[in-house]
mmCIF file as Biopython writes it, N, C-alpha, C and O atoms, coordinates in Angstrom:
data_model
#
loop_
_atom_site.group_PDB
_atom_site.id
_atom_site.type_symbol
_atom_site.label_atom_id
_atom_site.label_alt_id
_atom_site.label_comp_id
_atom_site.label_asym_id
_atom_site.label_entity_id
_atom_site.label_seq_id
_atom_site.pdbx_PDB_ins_code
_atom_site.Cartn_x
_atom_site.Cartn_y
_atom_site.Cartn_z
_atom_site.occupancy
_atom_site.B_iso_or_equiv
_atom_site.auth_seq_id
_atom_site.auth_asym_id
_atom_site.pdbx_PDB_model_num
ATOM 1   N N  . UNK A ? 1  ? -11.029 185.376 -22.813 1.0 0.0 1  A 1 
ATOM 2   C CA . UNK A ? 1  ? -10.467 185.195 -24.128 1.0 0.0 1  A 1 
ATOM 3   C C  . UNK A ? 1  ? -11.538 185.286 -25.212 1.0 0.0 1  A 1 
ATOM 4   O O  . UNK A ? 1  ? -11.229 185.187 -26.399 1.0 0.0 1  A 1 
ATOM 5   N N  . UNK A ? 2  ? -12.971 185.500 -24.754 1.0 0.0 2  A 1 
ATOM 6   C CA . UNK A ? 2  ? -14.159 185.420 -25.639 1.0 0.0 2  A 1 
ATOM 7   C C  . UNK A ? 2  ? -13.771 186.883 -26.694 1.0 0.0 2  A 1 
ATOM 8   O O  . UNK A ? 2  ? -14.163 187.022 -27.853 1.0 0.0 2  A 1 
ATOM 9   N N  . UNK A ? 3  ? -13.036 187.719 -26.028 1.0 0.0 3  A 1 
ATOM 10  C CA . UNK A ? 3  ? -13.131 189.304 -26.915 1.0 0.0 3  A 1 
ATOM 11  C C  . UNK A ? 3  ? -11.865 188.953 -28.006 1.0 0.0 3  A 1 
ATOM 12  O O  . UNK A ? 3  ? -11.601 189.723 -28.930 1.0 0.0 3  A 1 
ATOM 13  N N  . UNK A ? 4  ? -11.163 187.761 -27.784 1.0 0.0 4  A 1 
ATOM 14  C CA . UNK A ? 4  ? -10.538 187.829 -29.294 1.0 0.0 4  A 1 
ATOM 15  C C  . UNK A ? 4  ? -10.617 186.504 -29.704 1.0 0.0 4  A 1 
ATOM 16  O O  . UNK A ? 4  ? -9.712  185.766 -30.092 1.0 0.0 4  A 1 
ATOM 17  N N  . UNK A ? 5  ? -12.132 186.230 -29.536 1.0 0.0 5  A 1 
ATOM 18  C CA . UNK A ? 5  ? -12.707 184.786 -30.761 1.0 0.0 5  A 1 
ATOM 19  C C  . UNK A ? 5  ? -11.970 183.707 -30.123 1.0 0.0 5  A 1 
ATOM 20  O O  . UNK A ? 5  ? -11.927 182.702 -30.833 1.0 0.0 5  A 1 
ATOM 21  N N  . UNK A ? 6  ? -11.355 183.597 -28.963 1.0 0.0 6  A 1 
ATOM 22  C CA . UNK A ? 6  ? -10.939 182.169 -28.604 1.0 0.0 6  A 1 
ATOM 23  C C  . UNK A ? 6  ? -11.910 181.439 -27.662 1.0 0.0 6  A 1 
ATOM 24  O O  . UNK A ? 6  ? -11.872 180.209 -27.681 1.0 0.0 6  A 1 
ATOM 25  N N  . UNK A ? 7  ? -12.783 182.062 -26.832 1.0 0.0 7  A 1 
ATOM 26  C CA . UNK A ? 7  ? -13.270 182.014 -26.011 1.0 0.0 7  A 1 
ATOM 27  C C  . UNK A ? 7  ? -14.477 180.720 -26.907 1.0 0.0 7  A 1 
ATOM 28  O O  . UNK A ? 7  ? -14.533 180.534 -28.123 1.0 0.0 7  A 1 
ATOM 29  N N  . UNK A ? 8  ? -15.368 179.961 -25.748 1.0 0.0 8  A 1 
ATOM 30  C CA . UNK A ? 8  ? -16.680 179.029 -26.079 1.0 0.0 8  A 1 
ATOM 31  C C  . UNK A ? 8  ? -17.742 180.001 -26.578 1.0 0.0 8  A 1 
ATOM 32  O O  . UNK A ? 8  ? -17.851 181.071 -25.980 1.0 0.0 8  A 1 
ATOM 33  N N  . UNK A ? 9  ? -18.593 179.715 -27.689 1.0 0.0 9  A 1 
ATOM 34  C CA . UNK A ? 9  ? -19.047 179.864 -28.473 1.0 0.0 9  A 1 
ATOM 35  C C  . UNK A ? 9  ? -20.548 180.408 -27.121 1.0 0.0 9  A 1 
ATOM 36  O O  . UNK A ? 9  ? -20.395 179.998 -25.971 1.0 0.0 9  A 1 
ATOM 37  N N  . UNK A ? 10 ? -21.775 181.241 -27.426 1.0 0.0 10 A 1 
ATOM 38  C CA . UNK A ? 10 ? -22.899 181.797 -26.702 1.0 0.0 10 A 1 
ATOM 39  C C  . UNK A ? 10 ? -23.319 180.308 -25.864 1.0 0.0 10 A 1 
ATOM 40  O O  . UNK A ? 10 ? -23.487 180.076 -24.666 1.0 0.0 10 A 1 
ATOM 41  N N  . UNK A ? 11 ? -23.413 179.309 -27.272 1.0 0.0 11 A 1 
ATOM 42  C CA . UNK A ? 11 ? -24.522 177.950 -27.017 1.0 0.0 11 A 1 
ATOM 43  C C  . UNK A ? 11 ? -23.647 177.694 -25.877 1.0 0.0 11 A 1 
ATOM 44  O O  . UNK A ? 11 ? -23.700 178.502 -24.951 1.0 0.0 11 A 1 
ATOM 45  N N  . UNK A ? 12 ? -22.798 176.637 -25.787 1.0 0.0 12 A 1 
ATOM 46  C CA . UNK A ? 12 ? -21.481 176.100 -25.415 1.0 0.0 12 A 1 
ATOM 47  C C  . UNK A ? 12 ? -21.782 176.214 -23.879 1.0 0.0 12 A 1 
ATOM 48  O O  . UNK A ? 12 ? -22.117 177.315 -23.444 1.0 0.0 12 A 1 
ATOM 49  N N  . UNK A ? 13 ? -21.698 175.305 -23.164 1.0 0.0 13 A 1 
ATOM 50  C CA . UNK A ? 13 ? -21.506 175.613 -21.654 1.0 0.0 13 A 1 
ATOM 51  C C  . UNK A ? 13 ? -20.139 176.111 -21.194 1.0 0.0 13 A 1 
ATOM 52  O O  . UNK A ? 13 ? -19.140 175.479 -21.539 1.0 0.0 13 A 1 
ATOM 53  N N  . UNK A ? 14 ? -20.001 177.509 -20.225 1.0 0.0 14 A 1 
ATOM 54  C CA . UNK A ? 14 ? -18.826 177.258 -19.386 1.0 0.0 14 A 1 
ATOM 55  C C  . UNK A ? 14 ? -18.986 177.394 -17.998 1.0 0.0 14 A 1 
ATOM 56  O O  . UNK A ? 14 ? -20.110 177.429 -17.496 1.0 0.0 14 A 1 
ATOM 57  N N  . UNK A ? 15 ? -17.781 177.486 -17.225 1.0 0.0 15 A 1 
ATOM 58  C CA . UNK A ? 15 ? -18.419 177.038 -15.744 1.0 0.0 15 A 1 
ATOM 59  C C  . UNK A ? 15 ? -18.888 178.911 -14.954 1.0 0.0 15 A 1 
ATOM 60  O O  . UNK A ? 15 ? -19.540 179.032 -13.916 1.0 0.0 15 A 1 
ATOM 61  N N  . UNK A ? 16 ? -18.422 179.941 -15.669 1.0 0.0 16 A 1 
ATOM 62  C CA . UNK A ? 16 ? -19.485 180.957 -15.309 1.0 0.0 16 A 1 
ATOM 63  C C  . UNK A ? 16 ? -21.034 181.040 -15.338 1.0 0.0 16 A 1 
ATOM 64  O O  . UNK A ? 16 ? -21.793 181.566 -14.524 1.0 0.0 16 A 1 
ATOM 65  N N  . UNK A ? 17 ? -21.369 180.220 -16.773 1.0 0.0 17 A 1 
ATOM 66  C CA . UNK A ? 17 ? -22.595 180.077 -17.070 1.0 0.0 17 A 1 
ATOM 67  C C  . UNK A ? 17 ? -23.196 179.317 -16.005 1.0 0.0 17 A 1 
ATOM 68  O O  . UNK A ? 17 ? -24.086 179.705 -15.248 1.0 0.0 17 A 1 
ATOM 69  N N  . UNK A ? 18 ? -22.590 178.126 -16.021 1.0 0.0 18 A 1 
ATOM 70  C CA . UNK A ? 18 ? -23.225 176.952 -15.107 1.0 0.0 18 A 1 
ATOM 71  C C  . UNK A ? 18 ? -23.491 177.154 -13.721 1.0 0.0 18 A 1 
ATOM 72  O O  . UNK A ? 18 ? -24.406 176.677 -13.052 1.0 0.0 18 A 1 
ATOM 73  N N  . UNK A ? 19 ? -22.658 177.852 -13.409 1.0 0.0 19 A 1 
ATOM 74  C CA . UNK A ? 19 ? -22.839 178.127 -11.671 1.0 0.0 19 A 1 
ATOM 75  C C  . UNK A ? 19 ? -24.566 178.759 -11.566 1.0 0.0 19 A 1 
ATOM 76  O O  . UNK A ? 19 ? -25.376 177.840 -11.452 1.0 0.0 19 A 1 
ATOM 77  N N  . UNK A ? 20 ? -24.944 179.622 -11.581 1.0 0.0 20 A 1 
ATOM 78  C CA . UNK A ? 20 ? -26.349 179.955 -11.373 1.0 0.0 20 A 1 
ATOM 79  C C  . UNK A ? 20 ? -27.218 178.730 -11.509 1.0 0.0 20 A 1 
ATOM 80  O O  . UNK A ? 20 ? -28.118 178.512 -10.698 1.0 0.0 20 A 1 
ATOM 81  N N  . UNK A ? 21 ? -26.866 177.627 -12.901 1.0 0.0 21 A 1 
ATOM 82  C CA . UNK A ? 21 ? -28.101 176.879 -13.242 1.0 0.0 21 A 1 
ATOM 83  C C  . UNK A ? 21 ? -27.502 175.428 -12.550 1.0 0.0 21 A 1 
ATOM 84  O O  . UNK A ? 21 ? -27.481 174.308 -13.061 1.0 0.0 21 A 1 
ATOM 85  N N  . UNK A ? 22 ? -27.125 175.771 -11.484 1.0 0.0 22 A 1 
ATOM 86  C CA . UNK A ? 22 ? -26.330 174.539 -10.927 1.0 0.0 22 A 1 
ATOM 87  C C  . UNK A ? 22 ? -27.767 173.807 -10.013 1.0 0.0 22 A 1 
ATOM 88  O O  . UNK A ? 22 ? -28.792 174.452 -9.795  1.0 0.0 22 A 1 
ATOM 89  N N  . UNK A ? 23 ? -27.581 172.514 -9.617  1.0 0.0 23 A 1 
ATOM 90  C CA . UNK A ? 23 ? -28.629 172.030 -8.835  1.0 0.0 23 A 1 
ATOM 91  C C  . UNK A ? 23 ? -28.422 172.731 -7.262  1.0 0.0 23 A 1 
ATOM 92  O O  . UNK A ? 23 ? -27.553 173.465 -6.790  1.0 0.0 23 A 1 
ATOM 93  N N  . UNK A ? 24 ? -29.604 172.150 -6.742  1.0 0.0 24 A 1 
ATOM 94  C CA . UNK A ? 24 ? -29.294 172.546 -5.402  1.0 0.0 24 A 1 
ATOM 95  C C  . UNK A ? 24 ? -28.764 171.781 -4.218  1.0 0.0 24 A 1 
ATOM 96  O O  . UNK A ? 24 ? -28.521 172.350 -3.154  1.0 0.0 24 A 1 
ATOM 97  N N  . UNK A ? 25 ? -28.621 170.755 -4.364  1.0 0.0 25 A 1 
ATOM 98  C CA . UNK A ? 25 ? -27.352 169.691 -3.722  1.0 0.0 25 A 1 
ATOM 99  C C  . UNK A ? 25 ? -25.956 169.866 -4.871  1.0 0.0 25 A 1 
ATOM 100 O O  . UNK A ? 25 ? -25.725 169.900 -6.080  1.0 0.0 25 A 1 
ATOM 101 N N  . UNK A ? 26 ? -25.196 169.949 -3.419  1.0 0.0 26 A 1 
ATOM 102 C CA . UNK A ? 26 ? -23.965 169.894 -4.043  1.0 0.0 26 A 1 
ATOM 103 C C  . UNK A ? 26 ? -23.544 168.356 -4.493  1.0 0.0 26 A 1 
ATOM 104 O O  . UNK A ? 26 ? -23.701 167.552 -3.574  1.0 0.0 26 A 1 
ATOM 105 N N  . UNK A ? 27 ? -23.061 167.811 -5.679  1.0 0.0 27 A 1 
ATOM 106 C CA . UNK A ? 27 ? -22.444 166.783 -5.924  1.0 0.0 27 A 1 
ATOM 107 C C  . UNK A ? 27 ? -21.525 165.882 -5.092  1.0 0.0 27 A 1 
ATOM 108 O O  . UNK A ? 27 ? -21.441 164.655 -5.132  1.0 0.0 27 A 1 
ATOM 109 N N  . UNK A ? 28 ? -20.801 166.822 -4.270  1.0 0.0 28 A 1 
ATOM 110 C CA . UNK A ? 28 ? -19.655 165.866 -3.539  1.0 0.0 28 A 1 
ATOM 111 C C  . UNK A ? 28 ? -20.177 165.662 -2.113  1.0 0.0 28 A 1 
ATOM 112 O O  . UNK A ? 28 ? -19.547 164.946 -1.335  1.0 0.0 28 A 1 
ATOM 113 N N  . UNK A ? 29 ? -21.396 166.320 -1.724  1.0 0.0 29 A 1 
ATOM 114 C CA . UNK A ? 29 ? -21.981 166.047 -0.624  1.0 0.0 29 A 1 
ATOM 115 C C  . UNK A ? 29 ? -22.891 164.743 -0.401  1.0 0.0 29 A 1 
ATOM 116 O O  . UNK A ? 29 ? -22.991 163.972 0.553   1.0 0.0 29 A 1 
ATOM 117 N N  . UNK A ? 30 ? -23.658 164.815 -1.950  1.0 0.0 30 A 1 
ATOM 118 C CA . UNK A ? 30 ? -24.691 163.728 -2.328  1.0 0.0 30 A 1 
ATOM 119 C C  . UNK A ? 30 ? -23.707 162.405 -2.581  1.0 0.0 30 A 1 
ATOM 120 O O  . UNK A ? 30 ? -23.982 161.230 -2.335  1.0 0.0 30 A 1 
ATOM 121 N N  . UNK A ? 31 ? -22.564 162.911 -3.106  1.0 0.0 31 A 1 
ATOM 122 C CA . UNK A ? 31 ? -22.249 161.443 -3.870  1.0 0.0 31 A 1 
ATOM 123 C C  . UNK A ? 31 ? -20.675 161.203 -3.295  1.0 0.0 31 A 1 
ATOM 124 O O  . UNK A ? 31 ? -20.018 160.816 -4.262  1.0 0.0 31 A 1 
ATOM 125 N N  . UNK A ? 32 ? -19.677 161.297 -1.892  1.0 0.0 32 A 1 
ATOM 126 C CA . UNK A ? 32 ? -18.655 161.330 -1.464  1.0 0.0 32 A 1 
ATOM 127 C C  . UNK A ? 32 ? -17.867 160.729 -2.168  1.0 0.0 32 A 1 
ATOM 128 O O  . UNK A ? 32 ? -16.776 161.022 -2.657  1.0 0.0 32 A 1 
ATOM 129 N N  . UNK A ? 33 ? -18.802 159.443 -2.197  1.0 0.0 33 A 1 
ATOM 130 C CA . UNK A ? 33 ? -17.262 158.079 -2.432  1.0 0.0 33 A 1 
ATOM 131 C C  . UNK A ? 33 ? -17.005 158.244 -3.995  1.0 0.0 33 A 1 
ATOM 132 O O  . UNK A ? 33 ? -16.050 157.543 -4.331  1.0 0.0 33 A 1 
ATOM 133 N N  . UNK A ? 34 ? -17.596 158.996 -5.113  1.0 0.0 34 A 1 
ATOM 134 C CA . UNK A ? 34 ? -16.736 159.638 -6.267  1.0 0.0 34 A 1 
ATOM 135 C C  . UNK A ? 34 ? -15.769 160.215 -5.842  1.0 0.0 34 A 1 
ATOM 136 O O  . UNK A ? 34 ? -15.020 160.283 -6.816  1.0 0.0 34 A 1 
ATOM 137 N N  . UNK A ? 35 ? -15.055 160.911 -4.602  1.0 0.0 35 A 1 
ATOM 138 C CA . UNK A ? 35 ? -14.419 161.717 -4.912  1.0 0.0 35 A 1 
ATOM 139 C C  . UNK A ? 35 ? -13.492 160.792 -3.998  1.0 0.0 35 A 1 
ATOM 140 O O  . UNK A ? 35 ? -12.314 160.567 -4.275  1.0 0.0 35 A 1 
ATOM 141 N N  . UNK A ? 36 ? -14.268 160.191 -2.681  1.0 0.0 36 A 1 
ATOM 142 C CA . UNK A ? 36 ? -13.169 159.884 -1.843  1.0 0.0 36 A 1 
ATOM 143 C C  . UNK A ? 36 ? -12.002 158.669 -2.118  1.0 0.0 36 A 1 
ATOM 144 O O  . UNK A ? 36 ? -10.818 158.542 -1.807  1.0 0.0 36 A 1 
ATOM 145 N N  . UNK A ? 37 ? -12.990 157.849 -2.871  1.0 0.0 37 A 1 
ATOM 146 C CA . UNK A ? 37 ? -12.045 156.434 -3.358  1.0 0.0 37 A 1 
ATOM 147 C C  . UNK A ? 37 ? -11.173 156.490 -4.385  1.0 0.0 37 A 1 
ATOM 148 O O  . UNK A ? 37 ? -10.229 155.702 -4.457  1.0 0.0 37 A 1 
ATOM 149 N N  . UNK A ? 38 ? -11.420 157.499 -5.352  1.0 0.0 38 A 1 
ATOM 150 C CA . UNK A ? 38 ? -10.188 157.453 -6.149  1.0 0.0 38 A 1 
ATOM 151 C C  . UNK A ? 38 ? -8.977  158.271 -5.985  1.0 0.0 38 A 1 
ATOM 152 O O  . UNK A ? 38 ? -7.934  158.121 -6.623  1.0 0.0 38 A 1 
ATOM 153 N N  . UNK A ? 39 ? -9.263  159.378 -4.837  1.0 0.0 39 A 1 
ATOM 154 C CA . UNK A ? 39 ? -8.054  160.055 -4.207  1.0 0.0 39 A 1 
ATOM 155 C C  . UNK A ? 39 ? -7.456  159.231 -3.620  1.0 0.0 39 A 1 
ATOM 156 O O  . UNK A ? 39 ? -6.289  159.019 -3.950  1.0 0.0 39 A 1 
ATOM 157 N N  . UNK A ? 40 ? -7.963  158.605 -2.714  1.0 0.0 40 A 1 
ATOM 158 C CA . UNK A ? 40 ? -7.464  157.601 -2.134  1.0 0.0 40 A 1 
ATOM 159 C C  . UNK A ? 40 ? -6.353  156.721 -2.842  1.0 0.0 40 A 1 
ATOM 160 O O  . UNK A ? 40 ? -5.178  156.792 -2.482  1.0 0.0 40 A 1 
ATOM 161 N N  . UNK A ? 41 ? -6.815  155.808 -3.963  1.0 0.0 41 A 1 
ATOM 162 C CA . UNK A ? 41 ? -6.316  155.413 -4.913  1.0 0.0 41 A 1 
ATOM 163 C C  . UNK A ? 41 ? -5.331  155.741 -5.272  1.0 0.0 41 A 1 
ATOM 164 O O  . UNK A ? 41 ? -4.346  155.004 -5.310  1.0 0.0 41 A 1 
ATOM 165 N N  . UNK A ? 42 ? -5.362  157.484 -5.790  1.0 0.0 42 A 1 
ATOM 166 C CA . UNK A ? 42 ? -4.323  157.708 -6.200  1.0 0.0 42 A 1 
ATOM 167 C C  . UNK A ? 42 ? -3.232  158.335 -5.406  1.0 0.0 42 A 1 
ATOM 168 O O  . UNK A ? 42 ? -2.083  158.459 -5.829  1.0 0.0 42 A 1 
ATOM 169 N N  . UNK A ? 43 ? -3.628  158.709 -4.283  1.0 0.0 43 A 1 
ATOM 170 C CA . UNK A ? 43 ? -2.558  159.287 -3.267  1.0 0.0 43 A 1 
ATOM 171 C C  . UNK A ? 43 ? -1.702  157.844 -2.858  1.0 0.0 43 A 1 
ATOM 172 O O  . UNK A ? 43 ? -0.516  157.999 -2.566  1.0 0.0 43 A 1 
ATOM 173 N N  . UNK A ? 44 ? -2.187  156.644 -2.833  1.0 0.0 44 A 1 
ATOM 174 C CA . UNK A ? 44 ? -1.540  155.671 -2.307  1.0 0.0 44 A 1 
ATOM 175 C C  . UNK A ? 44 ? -0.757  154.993 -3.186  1.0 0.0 44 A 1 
ATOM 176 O O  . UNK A ? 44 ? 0.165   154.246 -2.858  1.0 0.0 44 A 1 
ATOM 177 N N  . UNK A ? 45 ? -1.244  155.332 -4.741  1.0 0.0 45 A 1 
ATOM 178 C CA . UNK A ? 45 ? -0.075  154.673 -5.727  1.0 0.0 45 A 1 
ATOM 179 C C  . UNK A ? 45 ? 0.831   155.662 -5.976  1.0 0.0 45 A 1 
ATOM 180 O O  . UNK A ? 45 ? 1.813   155.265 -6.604  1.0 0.0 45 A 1 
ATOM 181 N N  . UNK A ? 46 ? 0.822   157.512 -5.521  1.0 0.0 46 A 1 
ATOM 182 C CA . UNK A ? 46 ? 1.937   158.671 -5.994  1.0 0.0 46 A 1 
ATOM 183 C C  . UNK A ? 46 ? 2.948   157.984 -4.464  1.0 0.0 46 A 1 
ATOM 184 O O  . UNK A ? 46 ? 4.146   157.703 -4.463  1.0 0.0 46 A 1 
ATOM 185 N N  . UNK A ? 47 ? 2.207   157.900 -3.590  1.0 0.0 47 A 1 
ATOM 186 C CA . UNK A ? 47 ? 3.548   157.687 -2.372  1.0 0.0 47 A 1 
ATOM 187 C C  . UNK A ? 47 ? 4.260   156.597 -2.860  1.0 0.0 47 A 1 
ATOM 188 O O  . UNK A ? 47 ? 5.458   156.667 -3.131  1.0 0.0 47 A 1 
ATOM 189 N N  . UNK A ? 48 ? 3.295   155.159 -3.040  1.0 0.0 48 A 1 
ATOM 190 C CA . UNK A ? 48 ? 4.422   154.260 -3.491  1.0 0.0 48 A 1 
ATOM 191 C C  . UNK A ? 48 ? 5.659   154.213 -4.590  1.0 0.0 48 A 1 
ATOM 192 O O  . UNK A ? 48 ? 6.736   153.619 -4.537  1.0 0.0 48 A 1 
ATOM 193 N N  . UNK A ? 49 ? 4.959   155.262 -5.833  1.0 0.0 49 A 1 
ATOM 194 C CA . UNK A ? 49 ? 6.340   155.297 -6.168  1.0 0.0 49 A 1 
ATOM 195 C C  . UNK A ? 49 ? 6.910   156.592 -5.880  1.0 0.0 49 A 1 
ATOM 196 O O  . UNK A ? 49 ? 7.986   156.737 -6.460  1.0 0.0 49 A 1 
ATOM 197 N N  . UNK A ? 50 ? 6.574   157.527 -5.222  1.0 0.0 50 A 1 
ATOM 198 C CA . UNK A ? 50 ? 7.615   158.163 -4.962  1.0 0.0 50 A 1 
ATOM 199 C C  . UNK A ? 50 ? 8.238   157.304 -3.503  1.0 0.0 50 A 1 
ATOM 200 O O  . UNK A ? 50 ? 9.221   157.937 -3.117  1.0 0.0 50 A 1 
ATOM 201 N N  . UNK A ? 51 ? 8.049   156.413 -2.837  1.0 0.0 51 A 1 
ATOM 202 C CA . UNK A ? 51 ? 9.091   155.447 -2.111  1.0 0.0 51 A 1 
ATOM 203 C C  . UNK A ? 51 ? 9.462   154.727 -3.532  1.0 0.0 51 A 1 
ATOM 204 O O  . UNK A ? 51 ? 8.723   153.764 -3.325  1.0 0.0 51 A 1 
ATOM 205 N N  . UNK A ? 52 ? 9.701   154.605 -4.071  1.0 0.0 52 A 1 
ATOM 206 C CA . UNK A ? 52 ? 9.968   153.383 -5.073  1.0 0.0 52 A 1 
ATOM 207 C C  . UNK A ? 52 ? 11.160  154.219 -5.955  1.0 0.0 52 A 1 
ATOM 208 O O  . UNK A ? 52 ? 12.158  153.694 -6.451  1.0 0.0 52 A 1 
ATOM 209 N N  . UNK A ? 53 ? 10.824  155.528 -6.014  1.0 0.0 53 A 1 
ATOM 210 C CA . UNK A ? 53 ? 11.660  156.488 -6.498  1.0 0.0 53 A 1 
ATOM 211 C C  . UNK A ? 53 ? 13.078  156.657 -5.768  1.0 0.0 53 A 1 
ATOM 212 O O  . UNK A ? 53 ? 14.196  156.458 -6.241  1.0 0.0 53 A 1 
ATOM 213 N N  . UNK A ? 54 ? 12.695  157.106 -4.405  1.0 0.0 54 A 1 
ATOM 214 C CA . UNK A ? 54 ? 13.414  157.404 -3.329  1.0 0.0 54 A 1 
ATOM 215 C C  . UNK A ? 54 ? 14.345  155.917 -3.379  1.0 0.0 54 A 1 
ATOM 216 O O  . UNK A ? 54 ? 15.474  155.998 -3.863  1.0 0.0 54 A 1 
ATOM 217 N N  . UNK A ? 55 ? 13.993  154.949 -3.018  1.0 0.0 55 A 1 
ATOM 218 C CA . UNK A ? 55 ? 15.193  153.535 -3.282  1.0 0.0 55 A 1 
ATOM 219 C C  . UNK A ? 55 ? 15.593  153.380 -4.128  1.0 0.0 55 A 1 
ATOM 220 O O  . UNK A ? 55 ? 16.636  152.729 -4.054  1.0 0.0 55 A 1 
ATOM 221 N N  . UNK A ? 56 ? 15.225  153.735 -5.316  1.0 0.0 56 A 1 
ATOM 222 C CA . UNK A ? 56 ? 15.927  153.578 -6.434  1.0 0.0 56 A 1 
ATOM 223 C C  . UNK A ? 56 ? 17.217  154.789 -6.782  1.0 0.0 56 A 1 
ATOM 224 O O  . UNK A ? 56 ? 18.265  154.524 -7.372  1.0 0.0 56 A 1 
ATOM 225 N N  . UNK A ? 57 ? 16.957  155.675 -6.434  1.0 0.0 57 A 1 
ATOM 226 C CA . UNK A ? 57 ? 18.004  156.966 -6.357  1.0 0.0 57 A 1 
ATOM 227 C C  . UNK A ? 57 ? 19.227  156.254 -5.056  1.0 0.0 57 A 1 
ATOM 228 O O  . UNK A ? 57 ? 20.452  156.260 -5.176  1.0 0.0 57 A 1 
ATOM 229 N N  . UNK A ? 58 ? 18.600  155.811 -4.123  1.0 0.0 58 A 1 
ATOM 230 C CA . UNK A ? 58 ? 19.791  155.495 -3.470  1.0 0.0 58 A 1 
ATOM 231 C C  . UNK A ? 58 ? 20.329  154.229 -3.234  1.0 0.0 58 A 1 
ATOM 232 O O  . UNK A ? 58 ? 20.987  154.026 -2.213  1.0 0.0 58 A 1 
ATOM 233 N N  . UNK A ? 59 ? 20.010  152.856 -4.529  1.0 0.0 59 A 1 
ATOM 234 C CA . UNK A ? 59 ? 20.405  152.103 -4.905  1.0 0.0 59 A 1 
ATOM 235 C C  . UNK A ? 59 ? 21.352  152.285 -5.886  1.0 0.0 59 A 1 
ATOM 236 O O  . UNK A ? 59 ? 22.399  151.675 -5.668  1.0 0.0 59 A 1 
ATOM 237 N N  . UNK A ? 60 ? 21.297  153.227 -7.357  1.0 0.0 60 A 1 
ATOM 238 C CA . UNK A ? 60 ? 21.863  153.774 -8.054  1.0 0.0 60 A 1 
ATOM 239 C C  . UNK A ? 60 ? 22.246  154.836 -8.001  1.0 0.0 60 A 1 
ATOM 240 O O  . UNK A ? 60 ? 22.438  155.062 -9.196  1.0 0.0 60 A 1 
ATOM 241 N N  . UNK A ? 61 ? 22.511  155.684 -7.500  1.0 0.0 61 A 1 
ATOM 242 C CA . UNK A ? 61 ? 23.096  157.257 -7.375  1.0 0.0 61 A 1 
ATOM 243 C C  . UNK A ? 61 ? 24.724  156.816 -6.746  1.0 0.0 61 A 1 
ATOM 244 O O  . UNK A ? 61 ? 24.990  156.537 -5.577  1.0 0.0 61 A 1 
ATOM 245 N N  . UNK A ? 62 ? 25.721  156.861 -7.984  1.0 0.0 62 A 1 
ATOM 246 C CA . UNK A ? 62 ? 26.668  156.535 -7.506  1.0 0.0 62 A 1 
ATOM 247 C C  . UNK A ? 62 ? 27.534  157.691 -6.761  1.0 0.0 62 A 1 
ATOM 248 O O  . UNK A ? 62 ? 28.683  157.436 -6.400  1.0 0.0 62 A 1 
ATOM 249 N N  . UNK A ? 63 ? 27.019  158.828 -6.565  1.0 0.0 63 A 1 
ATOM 250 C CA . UNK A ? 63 ? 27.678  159.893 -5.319  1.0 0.0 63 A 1 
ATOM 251 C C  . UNK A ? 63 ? 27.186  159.406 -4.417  1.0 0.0 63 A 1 
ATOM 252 O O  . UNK A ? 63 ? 27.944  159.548 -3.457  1.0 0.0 63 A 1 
ATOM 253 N N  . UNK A ? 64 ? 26.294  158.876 -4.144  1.0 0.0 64 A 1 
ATOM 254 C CA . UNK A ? 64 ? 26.168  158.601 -2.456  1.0 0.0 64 A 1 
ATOM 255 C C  . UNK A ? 64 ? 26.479  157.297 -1.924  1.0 0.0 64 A 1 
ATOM 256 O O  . UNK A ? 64 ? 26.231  156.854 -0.803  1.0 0.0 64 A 1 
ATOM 257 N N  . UNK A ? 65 ? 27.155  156.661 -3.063  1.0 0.0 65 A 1 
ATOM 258 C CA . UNK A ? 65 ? 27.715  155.222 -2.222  1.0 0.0 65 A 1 
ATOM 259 C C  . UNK A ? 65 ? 28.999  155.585 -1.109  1.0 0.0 65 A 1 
ATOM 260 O O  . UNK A ? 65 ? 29.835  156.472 -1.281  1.0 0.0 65 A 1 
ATOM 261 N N  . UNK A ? 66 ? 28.903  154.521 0.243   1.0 0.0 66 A 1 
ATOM 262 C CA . UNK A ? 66 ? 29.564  154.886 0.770   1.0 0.0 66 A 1 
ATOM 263 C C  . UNK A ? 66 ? 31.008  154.102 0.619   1.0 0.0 66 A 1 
ATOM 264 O O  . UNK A ? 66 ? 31.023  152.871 0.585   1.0 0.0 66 A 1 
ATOM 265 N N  . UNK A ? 67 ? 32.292  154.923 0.524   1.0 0.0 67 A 1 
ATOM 266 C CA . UNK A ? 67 ? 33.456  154.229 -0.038  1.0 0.0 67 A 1 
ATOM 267 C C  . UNK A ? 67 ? 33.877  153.020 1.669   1.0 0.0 67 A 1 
ATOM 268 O O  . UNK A ? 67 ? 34.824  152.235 1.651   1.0 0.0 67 A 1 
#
């Protein structure tokens, strides 16, 4: 998008630039538990409410009560 002026400015970092001047340890190798504990985190609060979702649709969803 740089050829019609939307694009980051020469100075400006983007992640084409950065890759070459990247370190030589990878980040998620050096440092796991950034990545692993808050997936964690958050994979365990999307299931709970999507269970929390799921009972609630078939507490209230009045087509599927049984007559």
């Amino acid at each position: 998008m740089s050829f019609l002026g939307l694009g980051v400015d020469a100075s400006q970092a983007s992640w084409a630039r950065s890759s070459p001047t990247a370190p030589r340890h990878h980040p998620v190798k050096s440092y796991w538990w950034l990545l692993l504990f808050p997936g964690l985190l958050m994979s365990t609060t999307l299931l709970a409410l999507n269970f929390l979702g799921d009972g609630l649709r078939d507490a209230l969803d009045p087509r599927r009560r049984e007559r």
